[in-house]
N, C-alpha and C positions, 0 to 999 in steps of 0.2 A: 173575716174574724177581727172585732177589735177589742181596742184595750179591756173594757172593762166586761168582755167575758174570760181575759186570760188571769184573773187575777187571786189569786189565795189567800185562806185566811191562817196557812201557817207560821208568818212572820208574823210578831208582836211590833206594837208601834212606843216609843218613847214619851212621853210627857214630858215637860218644863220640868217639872215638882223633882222627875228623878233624876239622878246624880251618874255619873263620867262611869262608874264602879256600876250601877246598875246596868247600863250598854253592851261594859264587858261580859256580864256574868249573861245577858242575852245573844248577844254575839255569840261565844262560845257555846252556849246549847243551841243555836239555830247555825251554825257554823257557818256564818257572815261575817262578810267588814267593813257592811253600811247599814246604819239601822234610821225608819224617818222618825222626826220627831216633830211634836204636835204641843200647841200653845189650843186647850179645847179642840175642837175641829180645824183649828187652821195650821195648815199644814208651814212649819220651817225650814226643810231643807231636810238633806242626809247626814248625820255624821257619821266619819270614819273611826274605823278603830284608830289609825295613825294619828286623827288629833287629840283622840281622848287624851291618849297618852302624853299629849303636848297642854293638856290642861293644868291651870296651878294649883289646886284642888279637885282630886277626882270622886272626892266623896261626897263633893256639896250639890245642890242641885243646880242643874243644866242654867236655869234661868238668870241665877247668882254669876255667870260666866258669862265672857267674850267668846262663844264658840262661830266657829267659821261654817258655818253649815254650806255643803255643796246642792244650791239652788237648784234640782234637776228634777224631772216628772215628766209626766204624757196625763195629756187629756181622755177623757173615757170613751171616748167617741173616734179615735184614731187607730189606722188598721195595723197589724201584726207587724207589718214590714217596718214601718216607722219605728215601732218600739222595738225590734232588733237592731234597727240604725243606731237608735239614740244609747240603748246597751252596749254596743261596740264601742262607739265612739268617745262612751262615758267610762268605760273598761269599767263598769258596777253589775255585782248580782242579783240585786235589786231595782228595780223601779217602781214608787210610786204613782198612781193613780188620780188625779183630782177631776172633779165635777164640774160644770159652766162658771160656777163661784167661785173655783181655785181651793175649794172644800176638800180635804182629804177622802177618799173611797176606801183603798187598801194599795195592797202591792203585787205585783207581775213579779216572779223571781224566773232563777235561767229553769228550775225545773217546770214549772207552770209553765212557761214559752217552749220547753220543747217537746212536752209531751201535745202541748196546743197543734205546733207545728207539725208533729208528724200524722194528726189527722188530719190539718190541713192538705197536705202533700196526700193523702191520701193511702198512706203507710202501710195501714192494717186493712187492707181492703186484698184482696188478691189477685196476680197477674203480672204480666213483663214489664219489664223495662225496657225502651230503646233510644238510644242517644247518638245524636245526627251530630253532624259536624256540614258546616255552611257558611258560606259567606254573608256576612251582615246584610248586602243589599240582594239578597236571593230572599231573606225570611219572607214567607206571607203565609201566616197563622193560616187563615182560611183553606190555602191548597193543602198545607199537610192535614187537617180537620178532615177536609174530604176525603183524601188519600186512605186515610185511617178507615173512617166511618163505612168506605165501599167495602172493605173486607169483613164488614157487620163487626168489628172491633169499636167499645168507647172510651175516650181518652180522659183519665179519672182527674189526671193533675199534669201539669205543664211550667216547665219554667227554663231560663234562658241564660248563658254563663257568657262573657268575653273578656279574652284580656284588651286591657286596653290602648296597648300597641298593638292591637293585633286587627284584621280584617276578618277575621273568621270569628266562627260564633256556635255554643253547642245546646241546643236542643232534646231538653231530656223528658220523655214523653212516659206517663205510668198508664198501664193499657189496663179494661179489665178482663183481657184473659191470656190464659197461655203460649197458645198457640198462634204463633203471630210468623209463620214460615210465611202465607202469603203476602201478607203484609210488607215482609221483605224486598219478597221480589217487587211488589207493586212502587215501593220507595225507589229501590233500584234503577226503575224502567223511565221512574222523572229525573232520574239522574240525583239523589240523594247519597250522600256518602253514611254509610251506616258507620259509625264509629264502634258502637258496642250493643250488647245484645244482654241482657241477664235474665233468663228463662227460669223462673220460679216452681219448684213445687215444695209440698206439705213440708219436707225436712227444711229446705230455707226459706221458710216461713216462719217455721218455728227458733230457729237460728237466728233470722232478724230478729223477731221479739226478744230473744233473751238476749242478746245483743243491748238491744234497746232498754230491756228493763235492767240489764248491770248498769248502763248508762244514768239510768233517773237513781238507782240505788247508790253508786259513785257521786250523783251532783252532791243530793239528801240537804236541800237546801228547802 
């Protein structure tokens, strides 16, 4: 998945022409505190609410100002993972979007990445969870695949957590189905440490979801 299918057209974008007081009164209805701002299509940067505030007239237009715009963006062609990186690392709830030209497209916000994300991950699909615990130079993707696959179970989504003082490493596998007893033992027997087990049905199914939909109703970004 990349950037420019995560991308929404519920943020509005800034213009030159409008003024420090225009940003706020959109900020506040979009409950953000970075909005991009745009000379035509070419994209300037983000500004913050915290510099509006620091402007010498917030009623004139953007263009008539020294504003600090925070230079940040992803290209439309880079996958989901980068443009989490680049959101953490930016602590912004927003990200712009630009095209090969450095052309504005639109913006990625956290609730567009995480509704993205949990179809990624494979979320609303149904069946267990199992999460291995292993040592970094044990992982080989391929034997747990088989492992899996022999018990005519298939494995929807996969990904990989470690600290990094640490030698160990967890494996957390979305299966699609429920019943995953043999599968157990069959991990067991190559010597796998099962860390945790979450055996799903219809009621926590339905529990994630509204879980997950308080979640995107809380961002409302």
């Amino acid at each position: 998945m990349i950037s420019r299918q995560l991308m929404t057209s519920a943020i509005p974008s800034l213009k030159v022409a409008e003024t420090g007081s225009d940003a706020l009164y959109y900020m506040d209805e979009y409950r953000v505190s970075f909005l991009p701002v745009l000379d035509g299509p070419l994209y300037l940067g983000l500004i913050s609410e915290s510099e509006i505030f620091k402007l010498a007239d917030p009623d004139a237009p953007l263009a008539e100002q020294k504003v600090p715009y925070k230079m940040v963006y992803i290209n439309e062609s880079q996958h989901i993972f980068e443009v989490i990186k680049i959101m953490t690392s930016e602590k912004i709830s927003i990200l712009p979007v630009l095209d090969e030209n450095k052309l504005f497209l639109g913006c990625i916000t956290v609730n567009s990445l995480v509704e993205n994300f949990g179809k990624l991950t494979a979320m609303y699909n149904p069946g267990a969870i199992i999460i291995l615990e292993l040592n970094q130079n044990d992982y080989v993707l391929s034997q747990i695949a088989q492992i899996v696959e022999s018990q005519d179970i298939k494995i929807l989504s996969l990904y990989v957590s470690s600290d990094i003082d640490s030698t160990k490493m967890e494996v957390t596998i979305k299966l699609n189905k429920y019943e995953i007893q043999s599968l157990v033992k069959a991990l067991t027997r190559y010597d796998y440490t099962i860390k945790a087990t979450f055996l799903e049905d219809k009621k926590m199914v339905d529990d994630l979801l509204d879980r997950y939909n308080a979640l995107m109703n809380y961002l409302n970004i």
